[in-house]
C-alpha positions as a printed NumPy array, in Angstrom:
array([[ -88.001,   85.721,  -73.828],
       [ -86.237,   89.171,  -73.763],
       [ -88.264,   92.252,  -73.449],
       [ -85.665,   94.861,  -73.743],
       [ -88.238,   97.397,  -75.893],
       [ -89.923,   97.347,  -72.919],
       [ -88.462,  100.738,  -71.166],
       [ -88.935,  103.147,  -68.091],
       [ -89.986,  106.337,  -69.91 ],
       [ -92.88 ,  104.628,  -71.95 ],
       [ -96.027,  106.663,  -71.382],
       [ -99.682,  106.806,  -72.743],
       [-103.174,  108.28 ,  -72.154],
       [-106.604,  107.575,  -73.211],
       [-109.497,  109.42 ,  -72.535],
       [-112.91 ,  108.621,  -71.663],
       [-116.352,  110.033,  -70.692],
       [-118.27 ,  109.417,  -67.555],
       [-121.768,  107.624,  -68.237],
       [-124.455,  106.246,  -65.408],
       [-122.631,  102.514,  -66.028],
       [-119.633,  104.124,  -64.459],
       [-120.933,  105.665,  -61.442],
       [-120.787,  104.504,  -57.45 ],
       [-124.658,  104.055,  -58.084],
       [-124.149,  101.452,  -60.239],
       [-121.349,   99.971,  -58.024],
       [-123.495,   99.801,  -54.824],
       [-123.348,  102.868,  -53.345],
       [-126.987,  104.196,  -54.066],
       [-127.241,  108.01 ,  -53.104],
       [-123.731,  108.901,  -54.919],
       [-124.607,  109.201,  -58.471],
       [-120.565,  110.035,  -59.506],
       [-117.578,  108.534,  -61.367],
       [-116.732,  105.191,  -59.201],
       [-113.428,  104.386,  -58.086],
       [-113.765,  100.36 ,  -59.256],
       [-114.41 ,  102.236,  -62.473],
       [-111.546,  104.62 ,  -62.544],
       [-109.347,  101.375,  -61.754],
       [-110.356,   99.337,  -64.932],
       [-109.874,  102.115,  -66.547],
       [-106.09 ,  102.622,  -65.391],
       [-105.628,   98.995,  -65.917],
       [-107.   ,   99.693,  -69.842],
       [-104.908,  102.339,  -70.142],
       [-101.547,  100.936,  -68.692],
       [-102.164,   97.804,  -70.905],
       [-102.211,  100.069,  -73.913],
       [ -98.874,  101.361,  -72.702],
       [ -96.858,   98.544,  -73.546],
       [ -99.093,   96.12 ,  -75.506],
       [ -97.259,   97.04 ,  -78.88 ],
       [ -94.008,   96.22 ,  -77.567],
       [ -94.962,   92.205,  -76.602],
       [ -94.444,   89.662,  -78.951],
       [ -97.642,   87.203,  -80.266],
       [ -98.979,   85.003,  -77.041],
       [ -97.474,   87.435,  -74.399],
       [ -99.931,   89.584,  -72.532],
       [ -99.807,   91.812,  -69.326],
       [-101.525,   91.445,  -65.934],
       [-102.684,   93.252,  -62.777],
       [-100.646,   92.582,  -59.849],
       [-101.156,   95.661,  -57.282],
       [-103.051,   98.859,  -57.228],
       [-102.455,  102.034,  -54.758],
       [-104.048,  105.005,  -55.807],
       [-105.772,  108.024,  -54.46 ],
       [-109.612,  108.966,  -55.638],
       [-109.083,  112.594,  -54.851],
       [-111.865,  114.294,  -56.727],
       [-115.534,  113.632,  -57.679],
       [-116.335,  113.85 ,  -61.535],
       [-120.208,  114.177,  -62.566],
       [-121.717,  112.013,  -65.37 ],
       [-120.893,  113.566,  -68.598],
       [-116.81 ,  114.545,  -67.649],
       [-114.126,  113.794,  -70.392],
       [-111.609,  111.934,  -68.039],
       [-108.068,  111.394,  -69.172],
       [-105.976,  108.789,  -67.439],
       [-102.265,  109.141,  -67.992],
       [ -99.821,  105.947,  -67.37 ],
       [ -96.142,  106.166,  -67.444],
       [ -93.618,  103.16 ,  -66.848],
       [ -91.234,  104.027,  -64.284],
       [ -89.601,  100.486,  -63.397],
       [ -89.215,   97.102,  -65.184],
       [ -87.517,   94.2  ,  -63.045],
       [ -87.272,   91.059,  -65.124],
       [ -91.28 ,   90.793,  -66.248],
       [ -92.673,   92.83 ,  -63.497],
       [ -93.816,   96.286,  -64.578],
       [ -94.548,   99.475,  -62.616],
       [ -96.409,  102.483,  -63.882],
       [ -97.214,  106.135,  -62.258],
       [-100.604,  106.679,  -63.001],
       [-102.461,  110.3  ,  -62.833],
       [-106.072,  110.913,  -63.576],
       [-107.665,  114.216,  -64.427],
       [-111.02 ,  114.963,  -65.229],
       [-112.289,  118.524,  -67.154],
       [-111.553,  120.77 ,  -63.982],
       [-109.049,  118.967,  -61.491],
       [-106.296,  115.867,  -61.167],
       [-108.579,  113.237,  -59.622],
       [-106.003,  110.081,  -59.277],
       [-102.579,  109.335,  -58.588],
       [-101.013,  107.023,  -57.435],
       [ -98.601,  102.984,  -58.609],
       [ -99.731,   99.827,  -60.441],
       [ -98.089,   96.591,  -60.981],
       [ -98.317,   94.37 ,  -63.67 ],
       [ -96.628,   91.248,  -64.965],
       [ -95.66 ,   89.892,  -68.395],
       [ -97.123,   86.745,  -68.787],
       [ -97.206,   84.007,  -71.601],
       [-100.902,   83.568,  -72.155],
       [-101.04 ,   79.797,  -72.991],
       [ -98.479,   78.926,  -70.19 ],
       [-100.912,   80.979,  -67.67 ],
       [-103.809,   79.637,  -69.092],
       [-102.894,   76.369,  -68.735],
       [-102.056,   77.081,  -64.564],
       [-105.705,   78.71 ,  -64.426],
       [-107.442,   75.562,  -66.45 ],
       [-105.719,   73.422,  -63.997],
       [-106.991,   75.331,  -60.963],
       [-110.339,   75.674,  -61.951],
       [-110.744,   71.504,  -62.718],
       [-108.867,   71.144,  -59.083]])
């Protein structure tokens, strides 16, 4: 399968609001009622999958493969937070994207994540086969 629409240079942002489901609280850290990092990383993910989802043919799909990022600022319940993904390397059907977070006052994330192209019957056939092993 060729993916040549797929490009360095593609970029795209979503934005999203902070609510008590997305806190550390919620995530197990009790006293720290702010915008979770385990969040903030589904919420990358989301976003990067947005990125390039219009470019893959029927049955292809992306997945996660690596994550480094910095959680540099807190953001209170209530905070618009925009998440910004750009695709900075494509070798074969492995992706990379520069990802940068803000919320209403300050840049909260930066940072790399990997993803791969994947057929999803072909992969869902491995998994199927894993799970009955």
């Amino acid at each position: 399968m060729d993916f040549n629409n797929i490009v360095p240079g593609i970029t795209y942002e979503r934005e999203y609001i902070v609510e008590e489901a997305d806190t550390a609280t919620v995530f197990g850290n009790d006293n720290v009622p702010v915008f979770a990092s385990p969040r903030l990383l589904s919420w990358i993910e989301g976003t990067s999958i947005g990125a390039v989802k219009p470019f893959l043919p029927e049955g292809w799909e992306t997945v996660g493969t690596s994550f480094e990022f910095k959680h540099m600022a807190a953001t209170p319940v209530g905070m618009k937070v925009r998440v910004v993904v750009e695709l900075t390397e494509v070798n074969g059907k492995l992706l990379t994207f520069q990802i940068k977070a803000y919320d209403e006052v300050d840049k909260i994330c930066e940072g790399t994540h990997g993803r791969a192209i994947i057929e999803l019957q072909k992969f869902m056939s491995r998994v199927n086969s894993k799970a009955k092993a």
